[in-house]
Structures are given as C-alpha cells and as structure tokens.
ZAMARGU-4260 file (C-alpha; in steps of 0.2 Angstrom, whole numbers, plus 5000, padded with zeros to 4 digits):
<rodrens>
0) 5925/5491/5249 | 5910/5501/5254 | 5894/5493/5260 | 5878/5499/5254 | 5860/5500/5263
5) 5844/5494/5256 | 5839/5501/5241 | 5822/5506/5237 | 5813/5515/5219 | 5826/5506/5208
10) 5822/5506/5189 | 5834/5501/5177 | 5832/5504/5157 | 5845/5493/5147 | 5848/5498/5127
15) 5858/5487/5120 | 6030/5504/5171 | 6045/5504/5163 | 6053/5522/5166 | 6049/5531/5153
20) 6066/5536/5143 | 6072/5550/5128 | 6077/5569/5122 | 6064/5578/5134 | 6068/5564/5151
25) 6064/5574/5167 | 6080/5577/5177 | 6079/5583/5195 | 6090/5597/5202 | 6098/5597/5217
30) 6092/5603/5233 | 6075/5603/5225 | 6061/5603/5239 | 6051/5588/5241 | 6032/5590/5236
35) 6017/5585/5248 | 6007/5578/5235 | 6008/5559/5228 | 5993/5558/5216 | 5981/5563/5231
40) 5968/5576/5228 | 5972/5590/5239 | 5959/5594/5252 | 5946/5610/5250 | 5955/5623/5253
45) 5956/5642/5249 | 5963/5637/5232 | 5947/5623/5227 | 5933/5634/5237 | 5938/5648/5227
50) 5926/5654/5213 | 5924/5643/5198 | 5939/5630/5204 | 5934/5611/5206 | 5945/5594/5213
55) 5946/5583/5198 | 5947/5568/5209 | 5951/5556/5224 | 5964/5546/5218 | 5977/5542/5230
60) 5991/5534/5228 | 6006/5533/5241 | 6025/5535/5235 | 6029/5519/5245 | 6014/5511/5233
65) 6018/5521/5219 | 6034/5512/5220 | 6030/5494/5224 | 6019/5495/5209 | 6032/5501/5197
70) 6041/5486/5203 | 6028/5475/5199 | 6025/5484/5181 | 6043/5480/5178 | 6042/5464/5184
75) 6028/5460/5175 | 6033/5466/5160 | 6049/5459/5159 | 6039/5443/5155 | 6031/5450/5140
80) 6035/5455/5122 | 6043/5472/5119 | 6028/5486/5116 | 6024/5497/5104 | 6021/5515/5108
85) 6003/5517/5097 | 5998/5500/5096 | 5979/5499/5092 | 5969/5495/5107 | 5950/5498/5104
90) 5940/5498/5121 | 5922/5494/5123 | 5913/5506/5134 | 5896/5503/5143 | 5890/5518/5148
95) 5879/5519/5164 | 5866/5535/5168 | 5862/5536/5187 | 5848/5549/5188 | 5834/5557/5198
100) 5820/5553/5186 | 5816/5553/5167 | 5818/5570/5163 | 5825/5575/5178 | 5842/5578/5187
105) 5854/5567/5180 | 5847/5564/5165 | 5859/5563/5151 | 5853/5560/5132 | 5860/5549/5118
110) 5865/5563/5110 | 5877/5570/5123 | 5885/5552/5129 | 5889/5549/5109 | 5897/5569/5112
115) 5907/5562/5127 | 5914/5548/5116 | 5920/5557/5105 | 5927/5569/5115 | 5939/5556/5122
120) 5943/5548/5106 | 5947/5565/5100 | 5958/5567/5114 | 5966/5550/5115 | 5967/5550/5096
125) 5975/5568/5092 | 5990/5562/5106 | 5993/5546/5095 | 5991/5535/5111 | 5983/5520/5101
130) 5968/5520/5113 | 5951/5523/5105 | 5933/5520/5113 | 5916/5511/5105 | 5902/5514/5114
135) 5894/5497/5118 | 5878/5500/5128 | 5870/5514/5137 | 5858/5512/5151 | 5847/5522/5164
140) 5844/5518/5181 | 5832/5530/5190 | 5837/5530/5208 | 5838/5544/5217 | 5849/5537/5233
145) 5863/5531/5220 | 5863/5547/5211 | 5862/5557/5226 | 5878/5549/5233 | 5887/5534/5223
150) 5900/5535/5233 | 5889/5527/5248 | 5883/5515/5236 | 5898/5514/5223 | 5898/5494/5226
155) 5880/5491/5224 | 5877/5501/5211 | 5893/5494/5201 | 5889/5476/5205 | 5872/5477/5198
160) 5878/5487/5182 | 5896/5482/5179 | 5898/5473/5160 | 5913/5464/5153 | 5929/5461/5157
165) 5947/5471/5163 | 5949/5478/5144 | 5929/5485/5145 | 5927/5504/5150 | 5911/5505/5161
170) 5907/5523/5165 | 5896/5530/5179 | 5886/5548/5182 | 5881/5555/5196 | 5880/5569/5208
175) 5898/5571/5216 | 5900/5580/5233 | 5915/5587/5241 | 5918/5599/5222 | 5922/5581/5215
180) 5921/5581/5195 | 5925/5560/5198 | 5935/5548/5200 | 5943/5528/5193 | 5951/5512/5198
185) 5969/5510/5192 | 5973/5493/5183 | 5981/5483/5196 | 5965/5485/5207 | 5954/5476/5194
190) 5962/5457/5199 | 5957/5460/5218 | 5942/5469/5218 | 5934/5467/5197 | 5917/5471/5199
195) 5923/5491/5207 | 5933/5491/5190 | 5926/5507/5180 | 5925/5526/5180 | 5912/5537/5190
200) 5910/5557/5182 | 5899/5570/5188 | 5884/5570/5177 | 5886/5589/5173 | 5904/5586/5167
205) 5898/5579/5150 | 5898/5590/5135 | 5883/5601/5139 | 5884/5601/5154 | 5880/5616/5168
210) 5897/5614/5177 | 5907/5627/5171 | 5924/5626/5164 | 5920/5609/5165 | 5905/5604/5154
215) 5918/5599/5138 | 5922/5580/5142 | 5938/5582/5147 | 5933/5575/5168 | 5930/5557/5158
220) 5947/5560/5148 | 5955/5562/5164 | 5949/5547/5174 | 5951/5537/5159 | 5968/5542/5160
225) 5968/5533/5179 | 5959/5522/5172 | 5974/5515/5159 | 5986/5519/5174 | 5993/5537/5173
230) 5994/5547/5188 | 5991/5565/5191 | 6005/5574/5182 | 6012/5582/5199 | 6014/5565/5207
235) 6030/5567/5219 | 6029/5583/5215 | 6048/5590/5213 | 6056/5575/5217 | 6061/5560/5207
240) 6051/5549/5200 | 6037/5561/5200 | 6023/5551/5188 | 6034/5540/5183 | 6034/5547/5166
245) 6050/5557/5160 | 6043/5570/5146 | 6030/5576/5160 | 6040/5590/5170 | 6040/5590/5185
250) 6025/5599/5197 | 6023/5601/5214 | 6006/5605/5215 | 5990/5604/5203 | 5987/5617/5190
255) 5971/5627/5192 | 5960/5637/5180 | 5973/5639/5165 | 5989/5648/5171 | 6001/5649/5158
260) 6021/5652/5159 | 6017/5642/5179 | 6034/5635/5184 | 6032/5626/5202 | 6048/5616/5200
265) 6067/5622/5199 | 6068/5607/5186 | 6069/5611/5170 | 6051/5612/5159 | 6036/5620/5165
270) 6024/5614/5173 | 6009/5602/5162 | 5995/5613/5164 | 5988/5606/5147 | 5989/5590/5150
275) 5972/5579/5151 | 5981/5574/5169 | 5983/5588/5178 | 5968/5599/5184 | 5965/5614/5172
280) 5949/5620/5165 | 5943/5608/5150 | 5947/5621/5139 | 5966/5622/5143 | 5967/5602/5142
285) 5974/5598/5126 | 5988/5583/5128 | 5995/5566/5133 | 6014/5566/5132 | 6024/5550/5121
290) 6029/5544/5139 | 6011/5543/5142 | 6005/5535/5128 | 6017/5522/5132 | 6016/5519/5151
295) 5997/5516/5146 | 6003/5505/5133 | 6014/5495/5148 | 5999/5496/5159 | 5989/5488/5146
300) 5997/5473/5144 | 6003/5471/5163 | 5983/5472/5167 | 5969/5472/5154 | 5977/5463/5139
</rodrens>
C-alpha cells in the first residue's frame, strides 16, 4: 500500500475463471513467438509518446499470477451453482470528483458524471453482459495535492471516500501522470486490501472532456472491465492462455489509435482492436466478447456476490 503525507485545504461536498469454451475458442499455432506483455502496461515508448497516443493503465499482472488465480477461480467456483452468462447484476456506483477548486481543474458537472453512466451501461448493455450501473452518490473534494497526484495519495484519499461493499463501484478522478487515462483493482484484491477497492480515471476522460480520442467514456468502460476481472486482451500475448478468454484472439501487443485488418498473432482471428479491453481510441471501442461476459460473470460470484 502507498502512504500518504499530511494533508492540508481538504473540503469535501457529499450529495446523496473457468476457461472460457465454444465455435470461435482461441487455438495457438505452433512455433508461435511468445509475447512480452502479461496485462502490464508498456512503458512510454516511441509508440505511447507519439502524437495523440495515451497508456490506458497500470495494471499488472504476472503469468505465474495470472495463473495461480485462474486456479483459485476454478477452485472456487467449483463450490458454486452453474452460472449464467447474462445474469442481472445491477451495481451501485459512488462517484467521487477530486478537483482543484469549484469551477476550476477537475471540476466535472452532474450532467457529464450522469453522461459517463450511461456511457458504460450502454456499453456493458449493447454486449448483453448482465452488468448495468446506478449511480448512488456524487461527491466533490476540493484538494489540490490529491488531484494533483492520486497516485501519492490513492489510500488516503480512498479511505476517506470509499462507500459500500465488494459489489459497490466507487469511481475516482483526477489528473493522471505518466500519459495515464487510469487504472482498477481486480476482484481478488478487494478481501486483503477492501478499502483500495475502486476505479481511478483521468478527469478529462469523461464524456466532454479535453483529452482527445479519449473524451467519450470509454477509459471508465475499460477499467471497469478490470474492475469485474478481465484483463487487457493481449495478455500473454501469442501464447496460450492469453486472457484467459477463448473468443478474444490472440495479441501480442496493445492496439493503438484504431488500426483496422492489425493481425500481430499467426493464430487465427485478428487482433481485438474494438474491444473495450484493448487500448484504441474511444471511438474504435465498441465490444465485450460472450467469453467476457461470462468470465465477469465467474468473477462476480467468486468475489463480489
């Protein structure tokens, strides 16, 4: 966990893995290189610092890890009732504004924090994963150290914040470093350390925002996405289990900007670069695959149920 300094100027306003099997299963071909990436967000590179080109996140996860935890999943799960792929899960969401001042960086309005839900119920919706969001509560903290860097003060700002339990959805903004757009805590994490539990976006991200190619929502789609258990969708890259979802082909690197016909894998399929998990402009994200839909399903139940 990260410790925090003193704080000072705070003002707060409160208003109210089972693999994945079927007809379009990944298959690996032989002699298939193995990729470097395992759901890490590459570094800045020529690629991220180029012109108009963002890192979605920093969510890491090793394959050893990766691994372990399928196990677990299974293990888990293998306790539970069978589960549907689309059952109904509505999930409260608090939504917490970290800003400069009223009126000042940060600053995000009723208006566009109602837009970002629907964005992601749009999103989660038209894929038919069973997920929808329903906005709780909204609140402002005016603070300029925590929205200068909540990544510094990412546990003192979420232990003072933090509403509800493992099936709540609090969301954070603020003003990301590094070319971050933001980042979430997985399912499994939320026993261990509960009150980190949540999603952190860049405040510009939202629908209206001055980020572009990626002011339409789709940042809090994405780490939601994490936030219900899916990886990035060129996890392992070429090699087998990749994101340990079968109807996602495989990738061996992200996607960026929106480039159609990309093929980075000698598997069959090309690669996902409209998928709300890879890292293409908002306006090429578009889908969650069945397998998906039901891995966060079998997350669900495993951790938040």
């Amino acid at each position: 966990m990260r410790s925090a300094a003193a704080l000072t100027g705070l003002t707060t306003v409160t208003l109210a893995l089972l693999p994945i099997t079927g007809a379009a299963a990944k298959t690996t071909t032989p002699g298939t290189a193995a990729a470097v990436s395992s759901c890490t967000t590459p570094s800045a590179s020529a690629r991220t610092a180029s012109a108009g080109v963002h890192k979605r996140d920093k969510n890491d996860v090793s394959p050893a890890q990766a691994a372990a935890l399928d196990r677990e999943l299974k293990s888990i799960l293998a306790r539970r009732p069978s589960i549907q792929a689309t059952t109904p899960h509505q999930v409260p969401v608090y939504f917490h504004v970290i800003r400069a001042g009223k009126g000042k960086k940060g600053d995000i309005s009723r208006k566009r924090i109602d837009q970002q839900i629907a964005v992601m119920n749009k999103a989660y919706g038209g894929s038919k994963t069973g997920f929808s969001f329903v906005l709780k509560g909204r609140d402002w903290t005016t603070n300029t150290k925590w929205f200068n860097a909540p990544d510094t003060y990412e546990k003192t700002l979420k232990t003072k914040l933090r509403k509800g339990g493992a099936g709540t959805l609090n969301i954070y903004s603020g003003a990301l470093s590094d070319g971050l757009l933001g980042w979430a805590t997985f399912p499994w994490q939320y026993k261990s350390k509960p009150a980190m539990d949540g999603v952190v976006i860049h405040y510009a991200t939202i629908p209206g925002g001055s980020i572009t190619h990626y002011n339409l929502g789709q940042s809090a789609t994405h780490e939601t996405g994490h936030w219900l258990g899916l990886y990035h969708t060129f996890e392992g890259g070429c090699q087998k289990p990749g994101d340990y979802v079968d109807d996602t082909p495989y990738e061996s690197e992200p996607a960026y900007k929106c480039p159609t016909g990309k093929d980075s894998c000698t598997a069959p399929g090309k690669d996902p670069i409209h998928n709300f998990m890879d890292y293409s402009y908002d306006t090429c994200m578009t889908q969650f695959t069945a397998g998906q839909g039901v891995r966060m399903q079998q997350e669900w139940t495993a951790y938040r149920g």
